[in-house]
Each structure stands twice: as C-alpha cells, then as structure tokens.
C-alpha positions as CSV (number, residue, x, y, z in Angstrom):
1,X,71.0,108.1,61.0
2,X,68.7,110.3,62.8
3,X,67.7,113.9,61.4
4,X,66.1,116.6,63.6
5,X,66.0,120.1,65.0
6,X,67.5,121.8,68.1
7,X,67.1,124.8,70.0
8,X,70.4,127.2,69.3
9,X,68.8,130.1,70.7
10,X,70.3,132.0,73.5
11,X,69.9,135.5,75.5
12,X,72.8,137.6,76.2
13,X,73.4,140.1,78.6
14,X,73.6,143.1,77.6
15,X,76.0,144.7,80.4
16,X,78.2,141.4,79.7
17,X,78.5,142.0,76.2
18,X,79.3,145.9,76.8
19,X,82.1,144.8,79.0
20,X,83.2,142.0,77.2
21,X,83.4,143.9,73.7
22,X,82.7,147.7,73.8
23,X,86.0,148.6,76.6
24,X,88.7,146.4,75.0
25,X,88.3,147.5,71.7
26,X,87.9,151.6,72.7
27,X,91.1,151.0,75.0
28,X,93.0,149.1,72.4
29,X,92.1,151.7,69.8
30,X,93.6,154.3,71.8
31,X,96.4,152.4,72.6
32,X,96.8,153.1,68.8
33,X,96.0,156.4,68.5
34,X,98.2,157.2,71.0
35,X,101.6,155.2,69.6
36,X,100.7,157.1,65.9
37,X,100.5,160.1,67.4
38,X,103.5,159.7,69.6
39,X,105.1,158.2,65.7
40,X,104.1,161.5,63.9
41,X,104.9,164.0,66.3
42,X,108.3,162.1,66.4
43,X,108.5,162.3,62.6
44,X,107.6,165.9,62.8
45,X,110.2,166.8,65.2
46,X,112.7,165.1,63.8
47,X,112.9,165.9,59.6
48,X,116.6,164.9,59.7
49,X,116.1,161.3,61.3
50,X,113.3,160.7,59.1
51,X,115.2,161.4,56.1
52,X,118.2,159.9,57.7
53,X,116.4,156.5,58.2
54,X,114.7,156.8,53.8
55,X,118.4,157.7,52.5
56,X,120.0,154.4,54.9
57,X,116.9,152.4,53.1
58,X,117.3,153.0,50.1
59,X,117.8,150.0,47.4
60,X,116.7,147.1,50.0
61,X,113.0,147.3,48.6
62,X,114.7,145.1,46.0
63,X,115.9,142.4,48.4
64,X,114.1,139.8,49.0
65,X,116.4,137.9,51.5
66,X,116.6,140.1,54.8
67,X,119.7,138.8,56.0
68,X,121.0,140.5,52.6
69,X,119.6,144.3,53.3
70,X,121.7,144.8,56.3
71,X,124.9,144.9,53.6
72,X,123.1,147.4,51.3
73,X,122.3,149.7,54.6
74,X,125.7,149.2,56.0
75,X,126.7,150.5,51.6
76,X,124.5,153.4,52.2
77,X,125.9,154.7,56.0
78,X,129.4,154.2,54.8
79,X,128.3,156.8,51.8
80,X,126.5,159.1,53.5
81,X,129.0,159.8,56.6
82,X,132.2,159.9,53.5
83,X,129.7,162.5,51.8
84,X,129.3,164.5,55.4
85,X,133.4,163.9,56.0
86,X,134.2,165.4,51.9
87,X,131.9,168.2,52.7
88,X,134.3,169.2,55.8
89,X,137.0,168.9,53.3
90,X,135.1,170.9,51.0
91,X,135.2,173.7,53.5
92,X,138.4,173.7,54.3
93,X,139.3,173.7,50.1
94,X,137.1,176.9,49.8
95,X,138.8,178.3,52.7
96,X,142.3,178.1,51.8
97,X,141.8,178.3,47.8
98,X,143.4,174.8,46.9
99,X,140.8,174.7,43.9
100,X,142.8,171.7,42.3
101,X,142.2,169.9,45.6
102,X,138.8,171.1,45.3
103,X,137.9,169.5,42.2
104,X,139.1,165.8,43.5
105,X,136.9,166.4,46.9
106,X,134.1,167.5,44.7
107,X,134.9,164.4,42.9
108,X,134.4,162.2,46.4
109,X,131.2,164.2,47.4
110,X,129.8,163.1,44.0
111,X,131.0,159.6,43.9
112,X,128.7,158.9,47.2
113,X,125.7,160.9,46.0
114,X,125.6,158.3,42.3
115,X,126.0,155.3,45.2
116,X,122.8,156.7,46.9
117,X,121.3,157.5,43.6
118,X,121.8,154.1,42.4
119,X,120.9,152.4,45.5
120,X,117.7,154.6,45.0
121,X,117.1,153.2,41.4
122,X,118.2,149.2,43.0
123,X,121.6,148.7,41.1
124,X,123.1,147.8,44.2
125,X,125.6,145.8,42.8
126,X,126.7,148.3,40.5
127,X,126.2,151.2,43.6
128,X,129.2,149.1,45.8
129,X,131.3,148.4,43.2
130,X,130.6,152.0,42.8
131,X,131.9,152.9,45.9
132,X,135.2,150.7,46.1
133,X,136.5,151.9,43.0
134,X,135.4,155.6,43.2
135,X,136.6,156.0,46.6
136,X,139.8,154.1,46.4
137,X,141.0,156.4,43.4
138,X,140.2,159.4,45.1
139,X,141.3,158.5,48.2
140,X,144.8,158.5,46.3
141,X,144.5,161.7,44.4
142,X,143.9,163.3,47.5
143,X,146.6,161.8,49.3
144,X,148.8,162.7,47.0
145,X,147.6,166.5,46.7
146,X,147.5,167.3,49.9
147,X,150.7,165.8,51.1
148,X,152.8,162.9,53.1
149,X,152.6,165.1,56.3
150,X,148.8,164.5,56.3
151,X,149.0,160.3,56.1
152,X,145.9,160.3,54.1
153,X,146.8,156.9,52.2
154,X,145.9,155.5,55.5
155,X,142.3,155.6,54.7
156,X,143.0,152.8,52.5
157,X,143.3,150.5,55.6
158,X,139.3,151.5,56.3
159,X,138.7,150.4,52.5
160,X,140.2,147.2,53.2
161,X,137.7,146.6,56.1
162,X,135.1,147.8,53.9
163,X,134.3,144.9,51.6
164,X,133.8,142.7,54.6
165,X,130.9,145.4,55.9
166,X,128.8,145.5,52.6
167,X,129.2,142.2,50.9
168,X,128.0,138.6,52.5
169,X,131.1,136.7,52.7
170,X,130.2,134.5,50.3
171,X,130.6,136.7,47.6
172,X,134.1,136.2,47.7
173,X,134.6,137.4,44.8
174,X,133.6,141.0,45.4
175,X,135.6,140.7,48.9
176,X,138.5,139.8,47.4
177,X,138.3,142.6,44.6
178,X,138.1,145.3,47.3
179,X,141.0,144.0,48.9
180,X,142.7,144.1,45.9
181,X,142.1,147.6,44.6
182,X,143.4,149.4,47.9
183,X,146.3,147.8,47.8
184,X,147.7,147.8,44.6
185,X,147.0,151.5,44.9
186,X,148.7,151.9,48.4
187,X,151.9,150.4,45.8
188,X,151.0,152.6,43.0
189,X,150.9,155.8,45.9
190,X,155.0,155.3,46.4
191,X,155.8,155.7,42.9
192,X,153.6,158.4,41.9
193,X,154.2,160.9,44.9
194,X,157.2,162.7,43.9
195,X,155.1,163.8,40.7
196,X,152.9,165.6,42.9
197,X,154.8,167.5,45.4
198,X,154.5,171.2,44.0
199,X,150.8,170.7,44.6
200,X,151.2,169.5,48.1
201,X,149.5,172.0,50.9
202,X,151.5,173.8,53.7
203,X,152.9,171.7,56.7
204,X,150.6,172.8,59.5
205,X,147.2,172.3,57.1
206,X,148.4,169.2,56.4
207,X,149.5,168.3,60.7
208,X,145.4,169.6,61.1
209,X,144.2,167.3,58.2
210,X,146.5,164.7,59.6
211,X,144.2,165.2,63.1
212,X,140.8,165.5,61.4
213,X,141.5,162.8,59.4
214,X,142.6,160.5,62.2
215,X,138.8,161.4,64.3
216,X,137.2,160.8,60.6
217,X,138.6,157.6,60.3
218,X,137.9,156.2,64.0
219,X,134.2,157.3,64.1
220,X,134.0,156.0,60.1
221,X,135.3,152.3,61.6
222,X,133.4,152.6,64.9
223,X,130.2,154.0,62.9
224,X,130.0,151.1,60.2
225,X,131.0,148.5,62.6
226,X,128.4,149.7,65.1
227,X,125.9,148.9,61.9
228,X,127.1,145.6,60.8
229,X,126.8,144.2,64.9
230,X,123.3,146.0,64.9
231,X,121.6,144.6,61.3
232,X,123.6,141.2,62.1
233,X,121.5,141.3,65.4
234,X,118.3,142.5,63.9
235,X,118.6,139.9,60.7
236,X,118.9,137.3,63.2
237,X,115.7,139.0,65.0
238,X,113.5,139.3,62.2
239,X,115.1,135.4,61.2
240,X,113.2,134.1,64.5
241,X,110.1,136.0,64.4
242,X,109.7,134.6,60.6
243,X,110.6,131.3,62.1
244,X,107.6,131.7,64.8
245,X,105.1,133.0,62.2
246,X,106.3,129.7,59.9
247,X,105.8,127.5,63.0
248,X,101.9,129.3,63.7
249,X,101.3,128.8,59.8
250,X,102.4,124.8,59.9
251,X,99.8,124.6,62.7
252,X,97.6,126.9,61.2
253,X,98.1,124.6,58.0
254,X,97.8,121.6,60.0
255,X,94.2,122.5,61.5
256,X,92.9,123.5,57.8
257,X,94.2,119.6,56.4
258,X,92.4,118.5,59.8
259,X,89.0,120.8,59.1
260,X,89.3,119.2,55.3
261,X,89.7,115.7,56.6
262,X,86.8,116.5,58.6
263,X,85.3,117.9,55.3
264,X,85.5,115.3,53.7
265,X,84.1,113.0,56.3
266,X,81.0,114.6,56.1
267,X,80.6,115.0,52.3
268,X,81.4,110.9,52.3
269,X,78.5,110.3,55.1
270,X,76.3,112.7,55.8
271,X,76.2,114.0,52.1
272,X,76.0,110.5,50.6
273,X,73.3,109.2,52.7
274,X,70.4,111.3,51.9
275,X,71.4,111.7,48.1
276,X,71.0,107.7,48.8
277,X,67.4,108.2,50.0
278,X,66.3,109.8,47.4
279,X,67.6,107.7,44.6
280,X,66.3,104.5,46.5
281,X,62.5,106.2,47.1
282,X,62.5,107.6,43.5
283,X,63.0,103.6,42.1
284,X,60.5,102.5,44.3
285,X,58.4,104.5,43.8
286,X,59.1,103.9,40.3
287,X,59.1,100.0,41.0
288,X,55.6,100.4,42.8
289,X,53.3,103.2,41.0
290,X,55.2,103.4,38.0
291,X,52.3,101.7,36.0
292,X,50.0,104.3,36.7
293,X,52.0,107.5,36.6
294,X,51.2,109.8,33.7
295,X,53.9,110.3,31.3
296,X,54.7,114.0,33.0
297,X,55.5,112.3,36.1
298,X,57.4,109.6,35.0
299,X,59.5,112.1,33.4
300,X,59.6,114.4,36.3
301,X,60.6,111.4,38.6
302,X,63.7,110.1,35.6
303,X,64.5,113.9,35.6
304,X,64.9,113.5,39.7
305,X,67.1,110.0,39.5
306,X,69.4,111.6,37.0
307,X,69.9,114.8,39.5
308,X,70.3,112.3,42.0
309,X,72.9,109.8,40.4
310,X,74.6,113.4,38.7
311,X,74.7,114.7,43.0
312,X,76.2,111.3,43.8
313,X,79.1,111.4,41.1
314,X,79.9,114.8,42.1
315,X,80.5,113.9,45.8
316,X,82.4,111.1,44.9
317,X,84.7,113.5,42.5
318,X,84.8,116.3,44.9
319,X,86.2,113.8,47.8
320,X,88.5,112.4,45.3
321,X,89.9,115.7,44.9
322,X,90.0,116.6,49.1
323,X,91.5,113.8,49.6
324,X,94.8,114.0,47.2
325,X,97.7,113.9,49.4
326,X,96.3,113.0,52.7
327,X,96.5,109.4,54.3
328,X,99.0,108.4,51.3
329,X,101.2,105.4,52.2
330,X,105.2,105.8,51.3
331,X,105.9,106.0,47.8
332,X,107.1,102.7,45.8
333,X,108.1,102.1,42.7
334,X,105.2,101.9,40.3
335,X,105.3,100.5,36.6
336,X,103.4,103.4,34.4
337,X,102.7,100.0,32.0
338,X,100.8,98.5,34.2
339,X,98.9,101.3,35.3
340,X,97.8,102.1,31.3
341,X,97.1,98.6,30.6
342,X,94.9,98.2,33.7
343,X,93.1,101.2,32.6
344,X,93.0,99.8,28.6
345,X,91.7,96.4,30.4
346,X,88.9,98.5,31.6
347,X,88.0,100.8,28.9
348,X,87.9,97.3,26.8
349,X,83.9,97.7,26.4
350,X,83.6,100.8,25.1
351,X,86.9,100.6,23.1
352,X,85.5,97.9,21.3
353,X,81.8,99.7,20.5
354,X,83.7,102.8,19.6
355,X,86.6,100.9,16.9
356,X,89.1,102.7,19.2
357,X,92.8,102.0,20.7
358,X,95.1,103.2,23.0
359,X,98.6,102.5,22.4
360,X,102.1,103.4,24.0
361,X,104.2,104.6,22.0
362,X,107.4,103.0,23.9
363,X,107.2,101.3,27.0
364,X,106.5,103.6,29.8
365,X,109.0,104.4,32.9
366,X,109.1,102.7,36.5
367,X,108.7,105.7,38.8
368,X,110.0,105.3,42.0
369,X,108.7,108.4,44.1
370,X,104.7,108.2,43.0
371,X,101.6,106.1,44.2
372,X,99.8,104.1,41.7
373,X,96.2,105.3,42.4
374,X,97.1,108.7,41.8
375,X,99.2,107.9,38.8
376,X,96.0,106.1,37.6
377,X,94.0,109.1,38.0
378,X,95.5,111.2,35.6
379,X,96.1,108.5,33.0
380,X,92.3,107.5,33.6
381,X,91.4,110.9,33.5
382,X,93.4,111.8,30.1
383,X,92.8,108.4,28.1
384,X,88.7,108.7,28.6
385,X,88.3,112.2,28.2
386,X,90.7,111.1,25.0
387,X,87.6,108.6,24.2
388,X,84.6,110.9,25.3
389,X,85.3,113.8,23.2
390,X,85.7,112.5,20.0
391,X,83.4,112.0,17.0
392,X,85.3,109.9,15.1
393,X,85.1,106.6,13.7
394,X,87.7,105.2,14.9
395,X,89.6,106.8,17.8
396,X,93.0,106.7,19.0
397,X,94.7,107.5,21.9
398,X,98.5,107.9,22.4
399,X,100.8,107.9,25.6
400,X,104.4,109.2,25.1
401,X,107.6,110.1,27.0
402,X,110.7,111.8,27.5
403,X,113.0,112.2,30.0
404,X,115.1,115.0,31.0
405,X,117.6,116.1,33.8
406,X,115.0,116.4,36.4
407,X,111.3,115.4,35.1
408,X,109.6,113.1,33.3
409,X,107.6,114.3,30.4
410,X,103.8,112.9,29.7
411,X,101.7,112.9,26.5
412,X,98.2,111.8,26.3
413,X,97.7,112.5,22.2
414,X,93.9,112.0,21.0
415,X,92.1,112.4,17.1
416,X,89.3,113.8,19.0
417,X,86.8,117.3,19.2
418,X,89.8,119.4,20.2
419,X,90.0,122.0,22.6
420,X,89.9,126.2,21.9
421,X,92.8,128.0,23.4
422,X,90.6,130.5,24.9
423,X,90.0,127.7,27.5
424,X,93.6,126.8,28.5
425,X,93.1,129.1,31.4
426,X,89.8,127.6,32.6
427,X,89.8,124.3,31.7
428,X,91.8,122.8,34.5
429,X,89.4,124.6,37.7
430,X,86.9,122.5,39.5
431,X,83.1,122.0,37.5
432,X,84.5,124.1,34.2
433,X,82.8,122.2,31.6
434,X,82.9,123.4,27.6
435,X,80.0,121.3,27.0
436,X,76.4,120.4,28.0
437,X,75.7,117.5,30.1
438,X,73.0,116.2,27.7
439,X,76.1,116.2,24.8
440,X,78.8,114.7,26.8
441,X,78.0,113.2,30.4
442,X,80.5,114.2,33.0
443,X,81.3,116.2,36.6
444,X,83.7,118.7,35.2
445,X,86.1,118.1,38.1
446,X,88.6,115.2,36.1
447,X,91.4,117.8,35.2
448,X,91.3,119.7,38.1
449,X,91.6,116.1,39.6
450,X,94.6,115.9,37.1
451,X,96.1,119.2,38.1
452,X,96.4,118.8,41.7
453,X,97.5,115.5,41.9
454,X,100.7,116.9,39.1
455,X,101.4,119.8,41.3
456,X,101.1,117.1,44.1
457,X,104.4,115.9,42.4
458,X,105.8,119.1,41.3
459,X,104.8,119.1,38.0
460,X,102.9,121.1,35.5
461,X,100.3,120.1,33.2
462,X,98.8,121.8,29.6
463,X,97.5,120.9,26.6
464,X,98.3,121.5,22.8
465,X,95.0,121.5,20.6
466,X,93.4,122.2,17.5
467,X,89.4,122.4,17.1
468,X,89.0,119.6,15.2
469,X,92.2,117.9,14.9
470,X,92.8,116.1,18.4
471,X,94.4,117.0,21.7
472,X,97.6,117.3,23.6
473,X,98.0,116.7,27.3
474,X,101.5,117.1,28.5
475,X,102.8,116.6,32.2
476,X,105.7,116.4,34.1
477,X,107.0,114.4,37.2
478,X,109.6,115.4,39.2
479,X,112.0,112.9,39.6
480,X,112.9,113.5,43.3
C-alpha cells in the first residue's frame, strides 16, 4: 500500500465566486422577503379570513393521519356556517318577539360554539357526536315552533348527508348512528306536532322562513360538499408529495448504507493495515533489541503493543457492528441449540479454569426468520460477559425461554458482579464501559453489538440486576 502527500490547493476567482454565490442567494432571499410580505399584508388585510382559516383548523393538530383532518375541517365549516344561519334566525326572533323560539335558536347557536370549543380542546369525537345529536334535536324543536308552513323538518335530509361529510366511511358505526337519529326524529316530528300548534308563527313569517330556509339549505349542501371534493383532493395531494419525500429518503437512505459500506471498507483496509505495522515493528523490534532495552523502554514498547492489539479489536468490533444487516443471505431456519453449544464448545478452556457452566434450562427453539451468526452474536456476547464479570468460584450461566403470541423471550441469567440500575440507560451505547480495562479486558461495544442486531429483529433487549447477586439479560424475537 503506498502512503503519500498531494497538492489540494487551488485559486479561485474571485468575480466567479461573487457570481456564482453572492447573486443567487441575495435574489432568492428576496424572493422570500417578498412572498412574506405579500403573506402579511394579506393577513393584515384580511382579519376575517385569517381567523376564518384558525376556527376551520381547529382540533386537526391532534391528527396524525392527514387523510383524517379533512373530516374534522369539513365538522368545523358545517358548525360555523349553522352558527352564521341561527344568528339570522336570531334576528329575525328579536324582531318579531317569539322569545320561546328564541331560546331553542339560542340553543343551536350554542350547540356549534361547544363543537368549535371542543374541536379547540381535540375531543373531536366527542365535538361530532356533538353536533349530530344537538343539531338533530333542535332542528325538531324548531320545526315544530315555528310551523308546518315553513318545512323546516326538511333540514333533516342535510343531517342525513352529514355523517357521510365528517366521518371516514369506515367508521360505520358513527355513519350509521347519524342516519339513525334524523330519522327516527323525522317519525317522532308527526306525532308530536299537534302539541305545538298554539306556538306556531304567522303564515307569511313562516312562507319567508320557508324561502330562507330553502337558500340556507342549498348553500349549506353546496358549501360542505365543495369542502369534502376540495380536502379529498388536497389529502390526496399532500398523500403524493409524502410519497415523493419517502421515495428521496429511500435513496437518501440508500446512499448513507452505500457511504457505510464504503465505511466500513476502509476501517477493514486502510485502518487495519497500519495498526498492523505497528504491532509487527514493535515485536521486532522487540525480537531484535529487546536484550538491550532498558526496563523503561521495554515497558514503553509492551505499553505500545497493547494499544496496538486494544486498536485492532476495536476495528474489528466497530465493523462487526457497521456491518449488521448489510450483505445478509435469506433467512433459514436456525437451531438456538446448536448455536449455545457451539459457543459452550468454545468457551470450554476458560470454563474449565474458572469451575464454571452454562446450561439451558429447556431445549432452545428452531427460529425460522434469523441468521445464525448474528444469533451467535448476542448469545456470545451474553454467555462471556456472564463469565467475565464474575468473581465467583464457581460460575454459572443460564439460557431460558418463553414464547408468546408474537415473540420469543431470551434469558441469559449469571451469579456474577451485577450491574447498577443507574446504568440501564448507558450500558447498551457503543464503548460505555463500567469498568477499567486493567480490571476487566474488553472494547465496550458487545451490547451495543447485542442491541442492534435485536432491533435488527424487532426486538428489545434489558437486563434485571442486583450488585452482587448476578445478572438478567432478557430479549425478544419477533416471530415474523
């Protein structure tokens, strides 16, 4: 590999970079300046529209889902232009002194302002249910005060179209109940009539509420279908630029697994190599003059192959980790046996000089949507940090499992040091380390390691310790 210096040094005109950088951004900036200008004075001259367009917005903050705001705008246009048509028929109550009509049109005018108030606070549900059964009731109670002259139970048909305008249409539970309501009280209106016909207004007010409620009704319809066609269209607006920005982000996300790939190719070679170098020139140099190096320099030169052999662990670790994921071969079937017994097979050595086991408690699953070496990973991982961190004489190390609807539940159990619970929200990032290298060797990157390759699967992973009484890991694998 050859290692050497180049010239990256360049002049740059400076008339080329005045034109290339200084004009674009002052005409883009007042591009700007100019549109939020144009936006306040707009604002400014327009109070009404502005607080037109917050009162229409209110409750959506709470919806996530953007198909799903367009039925609680549609709720609050429906509420405002029935509170603008019950203040004409507030006027028209002052006017001619009905006061008992009065009170049910007050009634109405207050019925929309609690469905914009509780839009306002995001009980939409409760703010449409609201609306259907406050406005169907006094729908009827006006109907039946003013008179039969006036037609005003045929405001129920716009109630019926209602629930299709501010419920999706799978909630067809809610669509049905507005149905529902409006008719059974269009029944109820026949029978209750006649006990209301010494309240009833004159013939000609109710031949002009008959008109004025006709034009109320047709602009109501025209108004809230006008709103459904136009949020339907913008939903489906919004739905493709999302799309578009999810399509730049997968090839946004695609370039960054490219520049790790890339990453990682370069901590595996280029990284690697001269770590390499100077573990091989310290040994011979070791090998050659070591018989005539003071005892200061001997140690400075073990002090340099440690760093070295420390450096070359935590490449290898930290490519371990980049690399979880990417290049994988299709998931088979792997025997979580096999993978702990391969693992006790290796450990044999230092299981035997430390008196200690590992045992499974009951034979382990076959997993069918996994891959073996990262499966061995976190057993690896688990079982000898189970056998590093522990002092006693003899220790043990446990694998358990349950299974449940959707996951398989892991647990590595060990006698050992224990763990502090001021750590569980540490220990699992990169190089976190609780102890001192001189007191237990190690790279600090194994549960992170762990942790990944878990959430790989869709999984979580924690622990359960005591200080002093052993250690709990428990993960889960999802089991499709």
């Amino acid at each position: 590999m050859f290692y050497g210096t180049r010239d990256t040094t360049c002049t740059l005109n400076p008339e080329f970079m005045a034109n290339a950088y200084e004009t674009p951004v002052e005409i883009d900036l007042a591009d700007k300046s100019a549109e939020y200008t144009e936006k306040v004075k707009a604002n400014e001259l327009n109070p009404i529209v502005s607080v037109y367009e917050s009162l229409l917005s209110l409750g959506t903050n709470s919806i996530l889902e953007k198909t799903q705001k367009k039925y609680i705008r549609i709720c609050n246009f429906i509420a405002i232009n029935t509170f603008a048509a019950s203040l004409v028929y507030l006027i028209l109550a002052i006017l001619w002194e009905k006061w008992y009509w009065f009170n049910s049109i007050l009634a109405l005018t207050i019925t929309c302002v609690c469905v914009l108030f509780l839009n306002g606070f995001n009980k939409t549900s409760m703010s449409r249910l609201t609306y259907m059964l406050g406005i169907n009731a006094l729908v009827l109670l006006n109907a039946l005060f003013i008179g039969p002259e006036a037609k005003g139970e045929s405001f129920f048909i716009i109630a019926i179209i209602i629930p299709f305008l501010i419920y999706d249409i799978k909630e067809i539970g809610f669509i049905a109940s507005g149905i529902i309501i409006p008719l059974v009280f269009i029944f109820a209106y026949a029978f209750v009539t006649p006990f209301f016909t010494a309240y009833n207004l004159g013939h000609e007010q109710q031949i002009l509420l008959y008109r004025i409620g006709i034009v109320i009704q047709v602009l109501l319809s025209l108004g809230a279908v006008y709103q459904f066609v136009y949020y339907s269209k913008k939903a489906e607006n919004d739905l493709d630029t999302s799309n578009q920005q999810m399509s730049l982000q997968t090839n946004e996300l695609k370039r960054s697994n490219s520049d790790l790939e890339q990453f990682a190719y370069i901590i595996s070679h280029d990284l690697k190599a001269p770590v390499r170098n100077i573990s091989s020139f310290m040994n011979l140099l070791v090998n050659k003059h070591g018989a005539g190096l003071n005892p200061e320099a001997r140690e400075f030169v073990e002090y340099s192959r440690s760093g070295a052999k420390r450096m070359e662990r935590l490449i290898d670790d930290v490519l371990a980790y980049c690399r979880i994921g990417t290049n994988l071969s299709k998931p088979t079937p792997v025997n979580l046996n096999d993978v702990v017994n391969t693992i006790r097979f290796e450990l044999h050595d230092k299981l035997t000089a430390a008196h200690g086991t590992v045992a499974i408690n009951k034979e382990l699953p076959v997993i069918s949507n996994v891959h073996s070496s990262l499966m061995y990973h976190v057993f690896q991982n688990l079982i000898t940090n189970g056998l590093k961190f522990n002092k006693t004489d003899a220790p043990e190390i446990t694998v358990s499992w349950t299974n449940s609807l959707n996951y398989y539940t892991f647990s590595v159990r060990d006698n050992g040091i224990g763990i502090s619970k001021e750590y569980s929200a540490t220990i699992f990032q990169m190089f976190k380390r609780l102890h001192n290298e001189s007191e237990y060797d190690g790279t600090g990157i194994g549960l992170a390691i762990c942790k990944k390759i878990v959430e790989y699967y869709h999984g979580e992973i924690w622990f359960e310790s005591e200080a002093g009484k052993g250690t709990t890991f428990h993960f889960t694998i999802r089991k499709f």
